[in-house]
C-alpha atoms as one frame of an Amber mdcrd trajectory, in Angstrom:
protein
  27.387 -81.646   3.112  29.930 -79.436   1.848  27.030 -76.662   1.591  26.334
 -76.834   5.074  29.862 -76.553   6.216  30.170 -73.467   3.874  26.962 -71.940
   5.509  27.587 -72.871   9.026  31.327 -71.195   8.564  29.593 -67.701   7.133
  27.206 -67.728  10.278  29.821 -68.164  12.798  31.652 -65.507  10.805  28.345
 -63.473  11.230  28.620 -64.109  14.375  31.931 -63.533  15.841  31.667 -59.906
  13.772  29.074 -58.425  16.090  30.155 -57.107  19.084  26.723 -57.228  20.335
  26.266 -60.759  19.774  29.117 -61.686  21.113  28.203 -59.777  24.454  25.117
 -61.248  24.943  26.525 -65.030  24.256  29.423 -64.626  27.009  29.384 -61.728
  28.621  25.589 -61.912  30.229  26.432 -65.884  31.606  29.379 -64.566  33.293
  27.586 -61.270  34.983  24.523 -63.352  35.747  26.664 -66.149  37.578  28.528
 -63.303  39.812  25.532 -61.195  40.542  23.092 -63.935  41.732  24.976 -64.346
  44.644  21.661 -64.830  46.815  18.477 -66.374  46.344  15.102 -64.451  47.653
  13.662 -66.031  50.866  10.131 -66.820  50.161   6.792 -68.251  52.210   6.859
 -71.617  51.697   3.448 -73.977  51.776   2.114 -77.000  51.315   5.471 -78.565
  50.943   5.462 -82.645  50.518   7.227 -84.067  53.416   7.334 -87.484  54.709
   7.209 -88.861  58.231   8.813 -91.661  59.770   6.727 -92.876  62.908   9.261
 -95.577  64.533   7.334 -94.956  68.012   3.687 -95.324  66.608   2.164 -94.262
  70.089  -0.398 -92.075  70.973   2.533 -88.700  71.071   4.101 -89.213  68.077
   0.637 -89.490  66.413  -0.639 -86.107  68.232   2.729 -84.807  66.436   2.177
 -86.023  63.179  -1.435 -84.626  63.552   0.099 -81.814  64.224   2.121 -81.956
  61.408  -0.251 -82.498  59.244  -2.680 -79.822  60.255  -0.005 -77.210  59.729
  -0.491 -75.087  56.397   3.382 -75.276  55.702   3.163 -79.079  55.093   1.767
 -81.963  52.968   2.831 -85.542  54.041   3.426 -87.567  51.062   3.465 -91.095
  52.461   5.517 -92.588  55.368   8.255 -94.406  55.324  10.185 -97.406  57.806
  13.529 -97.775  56.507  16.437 -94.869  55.459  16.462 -96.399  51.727  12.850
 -94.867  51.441  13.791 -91.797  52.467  16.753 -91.349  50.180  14.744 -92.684
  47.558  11.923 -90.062  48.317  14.655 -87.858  48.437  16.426 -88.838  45.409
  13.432 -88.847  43.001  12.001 -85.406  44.274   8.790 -86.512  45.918   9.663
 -85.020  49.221  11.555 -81.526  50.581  11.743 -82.753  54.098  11.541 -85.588
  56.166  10.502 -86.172  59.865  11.895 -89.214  61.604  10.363 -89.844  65.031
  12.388 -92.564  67.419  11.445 -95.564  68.941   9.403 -94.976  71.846   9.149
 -91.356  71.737   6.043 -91.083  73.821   7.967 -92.815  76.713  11.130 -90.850
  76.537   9.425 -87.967  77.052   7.268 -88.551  79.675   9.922 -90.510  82.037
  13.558 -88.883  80.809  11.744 -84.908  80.047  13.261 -84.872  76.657  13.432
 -86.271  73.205  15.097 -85.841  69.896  13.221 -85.633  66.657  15.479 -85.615
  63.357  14.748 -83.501  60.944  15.961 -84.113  57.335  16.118 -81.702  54.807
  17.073 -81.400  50.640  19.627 -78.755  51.195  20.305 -78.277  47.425  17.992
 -75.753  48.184  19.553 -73.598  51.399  17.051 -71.055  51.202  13.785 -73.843
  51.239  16.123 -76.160  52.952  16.546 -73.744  55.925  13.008 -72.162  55.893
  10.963 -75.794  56.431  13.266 -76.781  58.983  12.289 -73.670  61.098   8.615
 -74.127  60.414   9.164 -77.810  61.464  10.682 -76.438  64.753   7.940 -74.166
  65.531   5.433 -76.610  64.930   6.868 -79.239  67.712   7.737 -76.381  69.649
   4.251 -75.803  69.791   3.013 -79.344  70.487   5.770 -78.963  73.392   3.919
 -76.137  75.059   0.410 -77.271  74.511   1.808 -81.064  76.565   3.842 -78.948
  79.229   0.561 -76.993  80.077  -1.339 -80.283  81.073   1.444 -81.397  82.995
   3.402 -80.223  85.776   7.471 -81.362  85.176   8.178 -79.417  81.867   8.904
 -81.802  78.974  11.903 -80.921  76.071  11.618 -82.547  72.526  14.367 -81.489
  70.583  15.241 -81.315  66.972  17.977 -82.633  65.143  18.758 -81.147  62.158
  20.566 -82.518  59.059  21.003 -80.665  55.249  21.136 -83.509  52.788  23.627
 -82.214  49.471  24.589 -78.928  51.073  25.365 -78.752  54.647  26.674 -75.719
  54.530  23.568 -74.064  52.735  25.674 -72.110  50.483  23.480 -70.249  47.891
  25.288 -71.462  44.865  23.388 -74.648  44.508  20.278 -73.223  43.743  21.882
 -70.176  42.201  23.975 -71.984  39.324  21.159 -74.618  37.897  19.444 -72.108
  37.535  21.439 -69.619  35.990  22.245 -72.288  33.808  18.844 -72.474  32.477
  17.635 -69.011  32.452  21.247 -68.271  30.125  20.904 -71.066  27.592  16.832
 -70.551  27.271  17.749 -67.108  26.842  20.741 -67.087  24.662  19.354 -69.909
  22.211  15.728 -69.038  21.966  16.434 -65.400  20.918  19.434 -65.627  18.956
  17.924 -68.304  16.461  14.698 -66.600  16.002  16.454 -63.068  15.051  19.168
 -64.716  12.931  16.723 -66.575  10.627  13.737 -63.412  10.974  16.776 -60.933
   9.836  17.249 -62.718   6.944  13.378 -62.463   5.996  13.767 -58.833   6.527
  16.617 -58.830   4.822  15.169 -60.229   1.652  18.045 -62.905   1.666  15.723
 -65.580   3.076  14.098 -66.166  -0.444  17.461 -66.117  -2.836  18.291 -69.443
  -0.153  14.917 -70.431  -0.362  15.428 -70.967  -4.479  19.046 -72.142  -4.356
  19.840 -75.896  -4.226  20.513 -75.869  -0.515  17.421 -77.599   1.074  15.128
 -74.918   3.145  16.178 -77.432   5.927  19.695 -77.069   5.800  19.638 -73.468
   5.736  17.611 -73.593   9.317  20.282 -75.970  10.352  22.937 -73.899   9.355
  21.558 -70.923  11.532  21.096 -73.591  14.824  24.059 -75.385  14.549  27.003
 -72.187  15.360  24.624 -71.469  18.661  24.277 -74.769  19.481  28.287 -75.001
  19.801  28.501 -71.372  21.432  25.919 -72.767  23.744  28.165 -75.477  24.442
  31.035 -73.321  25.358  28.462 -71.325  27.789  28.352 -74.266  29.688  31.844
 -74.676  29.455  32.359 -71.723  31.192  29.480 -71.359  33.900  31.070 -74.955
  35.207  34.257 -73.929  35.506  33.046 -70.457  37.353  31.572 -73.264  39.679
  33.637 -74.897  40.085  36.945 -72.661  40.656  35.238 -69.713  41.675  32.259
 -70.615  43.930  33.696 -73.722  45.164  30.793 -76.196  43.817  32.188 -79.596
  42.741  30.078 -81.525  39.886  29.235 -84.409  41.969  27.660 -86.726  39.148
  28.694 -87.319  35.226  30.224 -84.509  33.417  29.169 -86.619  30.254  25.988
 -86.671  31.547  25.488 -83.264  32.607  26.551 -82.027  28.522  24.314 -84.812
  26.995  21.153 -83.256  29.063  22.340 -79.526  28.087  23.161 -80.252  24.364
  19.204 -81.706  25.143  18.078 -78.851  26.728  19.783 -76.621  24.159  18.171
 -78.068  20.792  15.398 -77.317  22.670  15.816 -73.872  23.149  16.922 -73.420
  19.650  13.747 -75.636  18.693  11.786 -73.277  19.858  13.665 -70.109  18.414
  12.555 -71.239  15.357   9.057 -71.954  16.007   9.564 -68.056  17.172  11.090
 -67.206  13.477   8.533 -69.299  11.452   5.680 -67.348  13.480   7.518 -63.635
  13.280   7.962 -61.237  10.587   9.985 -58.795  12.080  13.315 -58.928  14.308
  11.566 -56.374  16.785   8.622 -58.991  17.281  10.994 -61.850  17.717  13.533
 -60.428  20.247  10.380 -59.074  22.608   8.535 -62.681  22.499  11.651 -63.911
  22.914  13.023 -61.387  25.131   9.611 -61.108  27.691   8.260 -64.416  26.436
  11.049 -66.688  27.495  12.061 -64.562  30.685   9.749 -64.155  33.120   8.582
 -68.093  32.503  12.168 -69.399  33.216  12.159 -66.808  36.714   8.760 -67.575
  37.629   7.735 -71.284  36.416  11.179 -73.133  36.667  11.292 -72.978  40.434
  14.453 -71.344  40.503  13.288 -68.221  42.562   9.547 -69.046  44.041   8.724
 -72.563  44.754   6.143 -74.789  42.352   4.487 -75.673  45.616   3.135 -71.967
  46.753   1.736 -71.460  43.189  -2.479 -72.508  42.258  -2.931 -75.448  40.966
  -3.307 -74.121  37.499  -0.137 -72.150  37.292   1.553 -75.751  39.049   0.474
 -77.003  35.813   1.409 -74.929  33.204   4.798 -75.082  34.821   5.006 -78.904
  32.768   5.316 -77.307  29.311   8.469 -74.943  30.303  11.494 -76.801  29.416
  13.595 -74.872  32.032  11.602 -76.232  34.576  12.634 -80.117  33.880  16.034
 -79.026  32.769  16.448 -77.274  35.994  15.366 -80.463  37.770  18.080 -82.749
  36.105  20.647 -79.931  36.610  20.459 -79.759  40.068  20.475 -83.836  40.159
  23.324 -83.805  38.053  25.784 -81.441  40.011  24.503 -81.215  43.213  23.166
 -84.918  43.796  25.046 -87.107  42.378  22.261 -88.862  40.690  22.709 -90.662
  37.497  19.867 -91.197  34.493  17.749 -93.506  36.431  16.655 -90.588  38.483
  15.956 -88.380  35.733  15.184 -90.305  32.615  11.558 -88.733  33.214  12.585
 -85.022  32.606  14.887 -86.533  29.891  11.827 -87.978  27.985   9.780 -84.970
  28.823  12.060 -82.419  26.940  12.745 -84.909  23.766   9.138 -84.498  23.665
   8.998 -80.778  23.924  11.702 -80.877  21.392  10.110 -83.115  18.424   6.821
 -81.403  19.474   8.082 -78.260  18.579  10.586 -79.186  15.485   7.219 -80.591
  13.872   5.054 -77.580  13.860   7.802 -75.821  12.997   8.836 -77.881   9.783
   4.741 -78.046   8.837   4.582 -74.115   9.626   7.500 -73.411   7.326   7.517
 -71.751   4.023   8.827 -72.516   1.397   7.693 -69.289  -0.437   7.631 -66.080
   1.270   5.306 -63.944   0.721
């Protein structure tokens, strides 16, 4: 034990030498938390929904038809009661729901005009905002085509409400997933160079043939990121919080637990990245492009899972970022405690022994 304290002290001391280093670690979550100030508005398609039919007469069903026929939407299921639509909401089946009132066929024939409510997951603004309108336009049309087969000109309006964010502020999409792109990032790459510097630095046999288990010199190298990764946190909260104005709404315990989670993750896979690599070149560009452009394209921070083929919707399960961006955003912006997310809680300590394995088999002991 007393080895591991002495190594884990010289690699923070490595560390907090290099200028460089220490950039990367605090100065990029910082600059990426300002700068990502807006989130890109995207086509949206095929997005689950689900429909509440209170009237259940032949209108409401040409509107659900309707619905239904539209490209922009996918009804899940329906629903009678609120509690299934927060639980829909709540467990991420749905983006939207459609509630349709009590006798909505007869209100507007014989009073010209009736409301529709349209409910929305606005932890999302940008989605949130862009489903609602395609809702619109879709009654809107059903509106027309009745008006032209009749001669008094019928109104059915739509009542909006943002679930999470009513004021669609673009920080709660913004901040989850800054959260993951930095730690994925930060950990992934910074593990893998450490431990491939000291291969090319020929120091990786003399601790290879000391005493100190080949383990606990891998531990050694995870442990100083895992606390800087820590502090990362730390700090992109309290930019949330104070700067942007977005409260933690569920367990602060919580919400470290999952990231200390997420983050042996990331540094999991770092060194699956070192035990693979040679060189510190080869492990800063896998890490670099490798880890990147997944997290921005397959975590359904920026483009939505649901636009994507079906093939690409599935190798989104094996990026961590996705399911940590999930719980995130159920942490903070929902409220939602670990009955909601023990899924994408299993899912990564999966990912995480999955890749500690192969990595312990793929290590060696001798270098060649």
């Amino acid at each position: 034990m007393k080895q591991l304290r002495i190594f884990i002290r010289k690699e923070f001391a490595h560390v907090l030498r290099d200028r460089k280093t220490l950039l990367i670690l605090f100065g990029m979550p910082v600059v990426q938390i300002l700068i990502f100030g807006f989130a890109l508005t995207n086509e949206v398609k095929n997005s689950k929904i689900l429909v509440v039919d209170h009237a259940r007469d032949i209108a409401s069903q040409q509107l659900v038809a309707q619905i239904e026929a539209s490209r922009y939407f996918e009804i899940e299921k329906t629903a009678w009661n609120q509690q299934q639509i927060e639980r829909g909401f709540h467990e991420g089946q749905i983006k939207m729901a459609i509630v349709i009132p009590v006798n909505f066929g007869q209100e507007l024939m014989h009073q010209n005009d009736v409301q529709v409510q349209l409910i929305a997951d606005a932890s999302d603004p940008n989605l949130a905002t862009t489903l609602i309108n395609y809702a619109s336009s879709v009654i809107q049309d059903y509106q027309l085509q009745v008006n032209e087969t009749t001669k008094i000109p019928y109104r059915i309006i739509p009542e909006t409400r943002m679930l999470y964010n009513p004021q669609l502020k673009g920080a709660h999409n913004f901040v989850p997933g800054v959260m993951a792109l930095v730690l994925m990032l930060v950990c992934v790459m910074m593990t893998a160079v450490s431990i491939v510097k000291e291969k090319e630095a020929g120091t990786m046999e003399i601790l290879l043939v000391s005493p100190f288990k080949p383990i606990l010199v891998i531990l050694s190298k995870a442990i100083p990121y895992l606390l800087l990764s820590l502090v990362n946190v730390t700090s992109i909260l309290l930019l949330s919080v104070f700067l942007l104005d977005l409260p933690v709404h569920g367990s602060i315990v919580l919400l470290f637990a999952e990231s200390t989670l997420f983050i042996i993750t990331c540094l999991s896979l770092g060194i699956f990245i070192s035990v693979k690599t040679d060189s510190q070149q080869t492990a800063m560009l896998i890490s670099l492009m490798g880890m990147l452009l997944p997290t921005i394209l397959f975590s359904g921070f920026m483009f939505p899972i649901e636009n994507m083929p079906v093939p690409l919707q599935i190798l989104t399960n094996i990026i961590p970022a996705k399911w940590y961006y999930i719980i995130v955003k159920s942490i903070m912006i929902k409220g939602l405690g670990i009955a909601s997310i023990w899924k994408e809680t299993l899912i990564l300590a999966g990912i995480t022994v999955f890749l500690l394995v192969i990595s312990i088999k793929s290590f060696k002991i001798r270098l060649a």
